[in-house]
C-alpha positions in Angstrom: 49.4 50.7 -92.2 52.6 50.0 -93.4 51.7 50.4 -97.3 50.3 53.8 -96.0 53.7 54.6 -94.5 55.5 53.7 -97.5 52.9 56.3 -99.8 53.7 58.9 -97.4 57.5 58.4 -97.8 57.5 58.0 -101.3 55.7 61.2 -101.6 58.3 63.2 -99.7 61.0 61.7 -101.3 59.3 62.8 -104.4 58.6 66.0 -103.0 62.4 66.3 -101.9 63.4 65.5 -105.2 60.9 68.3 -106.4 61.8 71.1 -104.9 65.8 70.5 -106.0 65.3 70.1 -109.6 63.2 72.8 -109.6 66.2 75.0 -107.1 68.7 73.6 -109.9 66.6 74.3 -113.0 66.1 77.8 -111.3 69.8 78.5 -110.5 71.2 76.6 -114.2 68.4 79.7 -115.3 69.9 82.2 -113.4 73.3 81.3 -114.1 72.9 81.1 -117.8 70.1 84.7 -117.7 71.2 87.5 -120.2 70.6 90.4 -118.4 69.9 94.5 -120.3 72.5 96.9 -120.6 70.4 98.8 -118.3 69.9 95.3 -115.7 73.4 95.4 -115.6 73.9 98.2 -114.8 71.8 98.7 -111.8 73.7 96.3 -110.1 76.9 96.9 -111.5 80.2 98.2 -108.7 83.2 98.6 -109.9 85.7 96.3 -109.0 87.6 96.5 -105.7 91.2 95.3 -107.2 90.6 98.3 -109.8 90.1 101.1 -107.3 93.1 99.6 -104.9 95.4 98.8 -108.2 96.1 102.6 -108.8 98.8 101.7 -111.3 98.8 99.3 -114.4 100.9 99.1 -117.9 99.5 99.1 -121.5 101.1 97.6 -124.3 100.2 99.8 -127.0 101.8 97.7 -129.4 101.1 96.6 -133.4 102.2 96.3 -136.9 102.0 99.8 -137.1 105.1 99.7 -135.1 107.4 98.4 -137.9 107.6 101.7 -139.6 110.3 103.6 -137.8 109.2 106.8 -138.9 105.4 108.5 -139.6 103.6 108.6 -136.5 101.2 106.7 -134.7 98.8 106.4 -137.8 100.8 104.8 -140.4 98.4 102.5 -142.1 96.4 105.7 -143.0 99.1 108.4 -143.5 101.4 106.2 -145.5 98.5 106.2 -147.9 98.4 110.6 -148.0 100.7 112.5 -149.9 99.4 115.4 -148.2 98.1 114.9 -144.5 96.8 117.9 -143.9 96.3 119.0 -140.5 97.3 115.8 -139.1 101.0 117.0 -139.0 102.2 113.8 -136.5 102.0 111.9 -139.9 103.6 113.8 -141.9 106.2 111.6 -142.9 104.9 108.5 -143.4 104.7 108.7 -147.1 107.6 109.9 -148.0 109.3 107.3 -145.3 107.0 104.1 -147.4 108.4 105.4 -150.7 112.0 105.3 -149.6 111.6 102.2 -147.5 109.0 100.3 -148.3 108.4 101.2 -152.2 104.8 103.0 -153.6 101.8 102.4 -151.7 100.6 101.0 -155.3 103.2 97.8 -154.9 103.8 98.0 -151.1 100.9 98.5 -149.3 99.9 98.4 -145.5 99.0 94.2 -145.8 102.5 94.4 -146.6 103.7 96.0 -143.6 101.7 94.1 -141.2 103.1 91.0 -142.8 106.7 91.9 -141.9 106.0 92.4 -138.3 107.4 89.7 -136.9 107.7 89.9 -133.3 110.8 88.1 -132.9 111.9 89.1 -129.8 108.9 88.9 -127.8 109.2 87.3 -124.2 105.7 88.0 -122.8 106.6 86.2 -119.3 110.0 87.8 -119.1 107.7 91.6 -119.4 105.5 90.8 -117.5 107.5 89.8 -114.9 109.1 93.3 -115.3 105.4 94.8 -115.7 104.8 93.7 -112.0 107.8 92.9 -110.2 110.1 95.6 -111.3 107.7 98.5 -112.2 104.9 97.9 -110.0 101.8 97.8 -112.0 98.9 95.6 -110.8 97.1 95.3 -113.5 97.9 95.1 -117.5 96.7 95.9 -120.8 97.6 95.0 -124.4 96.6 96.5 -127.4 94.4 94.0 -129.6 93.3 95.8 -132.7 93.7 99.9 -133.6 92.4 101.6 -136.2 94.1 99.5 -138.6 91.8 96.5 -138.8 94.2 94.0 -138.0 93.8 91.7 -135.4 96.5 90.9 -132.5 94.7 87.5 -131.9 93.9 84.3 -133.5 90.5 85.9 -134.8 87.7 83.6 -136.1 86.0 86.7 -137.9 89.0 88.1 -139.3 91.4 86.5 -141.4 94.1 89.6 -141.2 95.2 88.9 -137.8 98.6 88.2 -136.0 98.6 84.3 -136.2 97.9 84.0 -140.4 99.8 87.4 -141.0 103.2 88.4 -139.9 104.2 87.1 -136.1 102.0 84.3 -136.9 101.6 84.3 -133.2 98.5 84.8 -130.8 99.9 88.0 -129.2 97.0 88.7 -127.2 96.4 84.8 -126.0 100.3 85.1 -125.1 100.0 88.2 -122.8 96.8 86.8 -121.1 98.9 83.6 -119.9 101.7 85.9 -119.0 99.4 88.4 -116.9 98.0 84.9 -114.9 101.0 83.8 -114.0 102.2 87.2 -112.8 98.5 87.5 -110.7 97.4 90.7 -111.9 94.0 91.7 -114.0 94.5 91.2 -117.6 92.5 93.5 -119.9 92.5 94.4 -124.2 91.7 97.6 -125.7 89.7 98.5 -129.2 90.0 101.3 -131.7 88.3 100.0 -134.1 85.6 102.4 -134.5 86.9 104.5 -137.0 86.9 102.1 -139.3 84.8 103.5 -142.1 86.3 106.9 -142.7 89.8 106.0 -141.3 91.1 103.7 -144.0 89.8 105.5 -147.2 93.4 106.8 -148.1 94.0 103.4 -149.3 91.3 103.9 -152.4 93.1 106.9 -153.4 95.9 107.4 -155.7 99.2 110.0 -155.8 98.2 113.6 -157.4 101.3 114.3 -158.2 104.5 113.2 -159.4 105.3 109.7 -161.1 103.3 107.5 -159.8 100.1 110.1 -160.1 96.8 108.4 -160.8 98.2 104.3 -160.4 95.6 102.9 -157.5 96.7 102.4 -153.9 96.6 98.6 -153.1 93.7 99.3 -151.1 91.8 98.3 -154.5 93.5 94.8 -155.0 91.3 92.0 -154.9 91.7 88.7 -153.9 92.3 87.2 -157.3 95.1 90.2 -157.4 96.7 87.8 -154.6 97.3 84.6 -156.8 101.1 83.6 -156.8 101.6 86.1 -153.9 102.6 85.7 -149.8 98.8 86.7 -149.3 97.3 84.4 -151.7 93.7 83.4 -150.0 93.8 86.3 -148.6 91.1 89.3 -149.8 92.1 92.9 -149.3 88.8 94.0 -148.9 88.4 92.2 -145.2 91.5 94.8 -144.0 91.0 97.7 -145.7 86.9 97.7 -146.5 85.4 97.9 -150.1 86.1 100.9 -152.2 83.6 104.0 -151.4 81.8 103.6 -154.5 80.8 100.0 -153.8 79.8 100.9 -150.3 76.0 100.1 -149.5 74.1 100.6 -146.1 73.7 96.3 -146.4 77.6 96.0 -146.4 77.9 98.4 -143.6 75.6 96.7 -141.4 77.2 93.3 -142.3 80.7 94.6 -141.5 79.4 95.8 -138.0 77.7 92.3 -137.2 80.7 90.6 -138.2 82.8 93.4 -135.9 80.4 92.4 -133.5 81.6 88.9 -133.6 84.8 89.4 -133.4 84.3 91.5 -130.1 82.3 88.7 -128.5 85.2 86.4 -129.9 88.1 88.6 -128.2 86.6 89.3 -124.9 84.8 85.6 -124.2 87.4 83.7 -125.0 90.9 85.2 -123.6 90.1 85.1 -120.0 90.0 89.5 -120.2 89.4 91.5 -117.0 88.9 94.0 -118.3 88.4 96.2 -121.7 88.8 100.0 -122.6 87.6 101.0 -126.3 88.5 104.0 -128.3 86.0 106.9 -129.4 83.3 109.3 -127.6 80.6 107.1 -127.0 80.4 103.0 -127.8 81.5 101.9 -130.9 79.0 101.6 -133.4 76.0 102.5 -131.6 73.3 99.6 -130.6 76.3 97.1 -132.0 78.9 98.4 -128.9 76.4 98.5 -126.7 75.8 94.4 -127.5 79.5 93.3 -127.1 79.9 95.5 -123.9 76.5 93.5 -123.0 77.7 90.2 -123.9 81.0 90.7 -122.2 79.5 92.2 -118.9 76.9 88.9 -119.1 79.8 86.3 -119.9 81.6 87.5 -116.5 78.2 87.2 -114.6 77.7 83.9 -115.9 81.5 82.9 -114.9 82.1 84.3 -111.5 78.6 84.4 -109.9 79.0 88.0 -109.9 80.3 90.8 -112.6 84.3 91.3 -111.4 85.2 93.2 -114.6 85.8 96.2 -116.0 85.0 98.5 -118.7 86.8 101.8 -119.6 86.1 104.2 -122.7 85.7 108.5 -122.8 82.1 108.7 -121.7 82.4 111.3 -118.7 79.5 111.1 -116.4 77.6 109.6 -119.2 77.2 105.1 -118.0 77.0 103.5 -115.1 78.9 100.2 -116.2 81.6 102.4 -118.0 84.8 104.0 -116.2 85.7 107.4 -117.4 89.1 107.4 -119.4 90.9 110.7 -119.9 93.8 110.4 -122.5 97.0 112.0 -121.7 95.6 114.0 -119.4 93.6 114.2 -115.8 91.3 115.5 -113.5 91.2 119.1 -112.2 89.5 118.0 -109.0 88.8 114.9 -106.7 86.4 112.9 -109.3 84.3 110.8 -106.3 83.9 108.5 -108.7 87.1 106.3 -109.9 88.3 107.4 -113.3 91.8 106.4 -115.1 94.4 108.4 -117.3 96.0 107.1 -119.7 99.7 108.2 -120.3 102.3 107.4 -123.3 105.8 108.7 -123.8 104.9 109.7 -127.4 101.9 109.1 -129.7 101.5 105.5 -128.2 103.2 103.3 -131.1 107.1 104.2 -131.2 108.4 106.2 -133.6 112.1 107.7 -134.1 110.5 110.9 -135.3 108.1 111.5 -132.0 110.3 112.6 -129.3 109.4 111.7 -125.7 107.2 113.9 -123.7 108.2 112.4 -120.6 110.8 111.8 -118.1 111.0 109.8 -114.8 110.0 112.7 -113.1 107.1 114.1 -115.1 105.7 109.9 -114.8 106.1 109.9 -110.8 104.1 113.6 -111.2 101.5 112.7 -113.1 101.1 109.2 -110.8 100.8 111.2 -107.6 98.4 113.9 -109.2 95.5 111.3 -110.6 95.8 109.2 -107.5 95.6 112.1 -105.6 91.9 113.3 -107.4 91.0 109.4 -107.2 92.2 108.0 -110.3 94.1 105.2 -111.7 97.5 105.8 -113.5 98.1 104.0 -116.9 101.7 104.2 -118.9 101.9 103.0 -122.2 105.0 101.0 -122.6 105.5 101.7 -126.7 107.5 98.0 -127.7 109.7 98.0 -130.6 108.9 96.3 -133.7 110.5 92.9 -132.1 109.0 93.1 -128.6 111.6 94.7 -126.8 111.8 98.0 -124.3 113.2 101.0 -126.0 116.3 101.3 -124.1 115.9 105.0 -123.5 112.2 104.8 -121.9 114.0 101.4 -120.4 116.1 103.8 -118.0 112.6 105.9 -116.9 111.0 103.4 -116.1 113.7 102.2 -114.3 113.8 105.0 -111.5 109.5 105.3 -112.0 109.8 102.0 -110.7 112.0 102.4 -107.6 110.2 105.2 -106.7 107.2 104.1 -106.7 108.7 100.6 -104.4 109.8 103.1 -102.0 107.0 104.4 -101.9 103.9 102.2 -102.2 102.2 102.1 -99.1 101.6 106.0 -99.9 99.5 105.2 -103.5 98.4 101.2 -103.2 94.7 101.3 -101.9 95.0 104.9 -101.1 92.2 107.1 -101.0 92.0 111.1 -101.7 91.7 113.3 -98.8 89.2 116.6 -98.3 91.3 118.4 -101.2 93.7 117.0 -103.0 96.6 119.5 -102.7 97.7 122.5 -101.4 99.8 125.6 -102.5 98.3 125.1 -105.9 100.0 127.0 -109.0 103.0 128.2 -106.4 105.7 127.8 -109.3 104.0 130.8 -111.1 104.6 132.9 -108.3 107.2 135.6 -107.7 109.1 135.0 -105.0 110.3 138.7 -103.8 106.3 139.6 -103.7 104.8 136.1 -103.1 102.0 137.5 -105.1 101.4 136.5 -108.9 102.5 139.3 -111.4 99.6 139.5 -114.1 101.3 137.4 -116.9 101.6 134.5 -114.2 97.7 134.6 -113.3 97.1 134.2 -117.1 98.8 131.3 -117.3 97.4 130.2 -113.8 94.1 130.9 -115.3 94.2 129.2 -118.5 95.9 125.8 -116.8 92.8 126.0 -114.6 90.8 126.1 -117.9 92.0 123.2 -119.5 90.7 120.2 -121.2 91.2 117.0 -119.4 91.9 115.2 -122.0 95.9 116.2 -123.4 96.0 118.4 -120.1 98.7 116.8 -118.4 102.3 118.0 -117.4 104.9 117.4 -119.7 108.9 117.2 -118.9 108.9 120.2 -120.6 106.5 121.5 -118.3 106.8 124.3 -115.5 108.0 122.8 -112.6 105.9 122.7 -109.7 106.7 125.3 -106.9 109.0 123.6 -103.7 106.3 124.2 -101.5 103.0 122.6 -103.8 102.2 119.2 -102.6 99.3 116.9 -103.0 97.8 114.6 -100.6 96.2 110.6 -100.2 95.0 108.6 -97.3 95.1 104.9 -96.2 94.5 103.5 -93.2 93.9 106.2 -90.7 97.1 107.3 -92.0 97.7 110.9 -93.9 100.4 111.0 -96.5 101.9 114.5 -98.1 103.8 114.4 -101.3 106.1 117.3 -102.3 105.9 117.6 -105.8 109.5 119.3 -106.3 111.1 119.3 -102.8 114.1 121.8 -101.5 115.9 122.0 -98.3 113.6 124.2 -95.7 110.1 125.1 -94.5 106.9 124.9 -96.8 103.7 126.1 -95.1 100.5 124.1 -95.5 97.3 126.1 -94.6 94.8 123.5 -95.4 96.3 121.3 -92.2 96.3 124.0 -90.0 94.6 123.6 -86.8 91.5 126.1 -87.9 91.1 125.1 -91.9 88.1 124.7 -93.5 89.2 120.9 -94.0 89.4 120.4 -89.8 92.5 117.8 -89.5 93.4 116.7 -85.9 96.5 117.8 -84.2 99.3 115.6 -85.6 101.6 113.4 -83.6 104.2 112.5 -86.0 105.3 112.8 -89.3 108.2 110.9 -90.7 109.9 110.9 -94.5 109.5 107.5 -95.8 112.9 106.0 -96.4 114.5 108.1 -94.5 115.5 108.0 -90.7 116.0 111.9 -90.5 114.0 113.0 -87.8 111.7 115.7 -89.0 110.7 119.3 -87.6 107.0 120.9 -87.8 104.7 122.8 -86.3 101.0 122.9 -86.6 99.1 126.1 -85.2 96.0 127.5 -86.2 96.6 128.8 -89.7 98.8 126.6 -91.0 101.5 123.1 -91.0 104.8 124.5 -90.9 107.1 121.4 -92.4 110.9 121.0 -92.7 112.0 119.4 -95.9 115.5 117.6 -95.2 118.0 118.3 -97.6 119.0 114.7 -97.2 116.3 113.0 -99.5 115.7 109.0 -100.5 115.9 110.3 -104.0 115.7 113.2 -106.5 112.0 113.0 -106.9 108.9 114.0 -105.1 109.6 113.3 -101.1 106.5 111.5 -99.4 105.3 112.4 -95.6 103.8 110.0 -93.4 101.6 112.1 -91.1 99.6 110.4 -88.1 96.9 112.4 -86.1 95.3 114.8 -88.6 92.9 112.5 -89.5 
């Protein structure tokens, strides 16, 4: 009997034992599974603190910097006596011959080598990222089309720690973003690659130095008794054309491949946004995204990152990114623009395009049509603010303290504005004259991407305004207020949009009480010409929803 009793207990112990080695074994296999592209993206939602975030900061920021003058793609135009239509780089030769010396001597390795980064304090920016500007999340730059890596790259040897800051800019950032408690995330633009860089094979046609070789044809014995001994040309700037084979290509992309999976498993990133139309390298893209998506799964039980590229409409797993530019209309789905003061790396010779006003604009438009707001901050060559975009940001930044509770987690109402195109109006007939519904016309038929307002743009009309929600709450943002009445139909009593009768409605930092009337056709509102600041006035509206 007893020996009996002891069997049976030994057998559910073993039993017990069992079933959770085989629940371990089962969740160690679940935990460690590499799911499809397509698995992932059946289950994939985007994540909450992206869609709430609605502003964050890229650091578009590299040795292409160093060059004061020659636009934002140096390490190709510096190479091109004659840039063609690519006007923006028009003087990056001529500034390398006079600065630097002939591309033949003093080539782009060169350039990236003195970048030095001295001044770079990525706690103290990020502290102004977040605390002072407002951004919730944050973005650094970690290779362009240049080749060169911002981080201490196992795959490529040209990268910021052996070349230049010899410092791991993108490992430094990702601390920095932790500390402050916001998202971290890297961008690519390396999928040019192939084509981009040629320029560097070439040669001058004309003048003194015609025919003598750019230094895009050194080799790595060439480097022997030099600052880049060890180093080989040919991992930054490719092999020559003519020495180009399919097998060479395909081995670059796997190694590109590894330095991908490299970057984005190893620097604790949120989230990623890659340059191009489509992912980078076909099937190869596809794999790092995969890997990236897999490695977050794996890490935090479920898939709380992000991935951003210029794929409208086209992937599930993939945010839709319009550059410099935004949506016409509420997107239902959440989308980002991405905004820079110039051509995203600083140069002398690219004037800004924006002030704080057109930045506070173009903030309250994309949030407006669902989207998230991105400003590149363009860093000088030592890691420092320009002082000029400095003083924007500046006033972006109090603004957007003021008035926070308006665009944090905010959600776009029916339509996302109202008086639409009113500063192309004449005011004596209210009715557009025929040159002014041209222009109405063609703004209506624009791109997305490079559509966005300008400081140089038309200003909006005192009465056009654009609306979010949050919280039961309805908020109205005049885009370019003036004392007196502006007439809203779309809240009137009888619009197509059916808001509620409204109870109150009250100026956000301001106590000035202030007048309306809602009737059938329209929300009759009285703008105070005493204003919190100089810049779009925001409405707090209770009832209509």
């Amino acid at each position: 009997m007893k020996l009996s009793k002891l069997k049976k207990k030994l057998q559910v112990k073993y039993m017990l034992f069992m079933f959770f080695a085989i629940g371990l074994s089962t969740a160690t296999y679940a935990q460690d599974k590499e799911l499809s592209w397509e698995a992932l993206g059946k289950q994939y939602e985007i994540p909450k603190w992206f869609t709430d975030a609605r502003f964050g900061i890229w650091v578009h920021w590299g040795a292409q910097t160093v060059p004061e003058y020659g636009g934002g793609w140096y390490a190709r135009h510096m190479y091109m006596q004659d840039v063609g239509k690519e006007t923006f780089g028009k003087n990056a030769y001529p500034y390398h011959l006079k600065t630097f010396g002939h591309p033949s001597e003093v080539g782009y390795k060169d350039v990236a080598n003195a970048w030095k980064a001295e001044n770079l304090d990525t706690d103290k920016l990020l502290k102004y990222f977040t605390e002072d500007l407002g951004a919730k999340y944050f973005m650094a730059l970690a290779h362009h089309h240049d080749n060169f890596d911002n981080w201490n790259s196992k795959y490529q040897p040209w990268n910021s720690v052996n070349v230049g800051p010899k410092r791991d800019i993108i490992g430094e950032f990702s601390k920095s973003a932790k500390k402050q408690g916001v998202p971290f995330g890297v961008s690519t633009h390396n999928e040019r690659f192939f084509e981009w860089g040629l320029p560097a094979f070439g040669a001058d046609t004309s003048g003194v130095y015609k025919g003598i070789p750019y230094d895009g044809r050194l080799t790595k014995e060439d480097g022997i008794g030099t600052w880049w001994e060890g180093l080989d040309p040919s991992d930054l700037y490719g092999l020559p054309p003519e020495k180009r084979t399919p097998e060479w290509e395909e081995a670059w992309k796997q190694n590109w491949l590894l330095r991908m999976k490299d970057l984005l498993t190893n620097y604790d990133v949120d989230f990623m946004w890659f340059d191009g139309r489509g992912f980078p390298y076909g099937a190869y893209g596809k794999e790092a995204f995969r890997t990236y998506l897999n490695h977050r799964l794996n890490k935090d039980g479920k898939i709380n990152a992000l991935i951003a590229g210029k794929i409208p409409g086209g992937d599930p797993a993939i945010v839709n990114d319009i550059e410099q530019g935004v949506e016409l209309e509420i997107n239902p789905e959440p989308w980002q623009s991405i905004c820079s003061f110039t051509h995203w790396f600083y140069k002398k010779d690219d004037p800004s395009r924006h002030d704080s006003r057109s930045t506070i604009e173009l903030l309250i438009d994309v949030v407006s049509k669902n989207g998230n707001f991105m400003l590149n901050v363009e860093l000088l060559p030592d890691g420092t603010i320009p002082p000029e975009h400095k003083a924007i940001m500046d006033e972006f930044g109090a603004w957007l303290k003021l008035n926070s509770e308006a665009i944090y987690a905010s959600k776009p109402w029916k339509v996302h504005g109202d008086n639409f195109f009113s500063g192309f109006l004449d005011e004596n007939s209210n009715a557009s004259n025929l040159a002014n519904t041209d222009q109405i016309e063609n703004q209506k038929k624009k791109s997305k991407q490079f559509n966005n307002r300008t400081k140089d743009s038309e200003p909006y009309g005192h009465d056009e305004v654009r609306f979010t929600t949050k919280d039961g709450v309805l908020y109205i943002f005049v885009m370019n207020p003036s004392e007196g009445d502006i007439k809203l139909s779309s809240l009137g009593l009888k619009s197509k949009y059916k808001p509620k009768k409204i109870q109150s409605i009250k100026l956000i930092g301001s106590d000035e009480t202030i007048n309306f009337k809602q009737d059938h056709n329209n929300l009759i509102l009285s703008v105070p010409a005493k204003r919190p600041n100089k810049y779009a006035a925001v409405f707090e509206v209770k009832g209509a929803l």
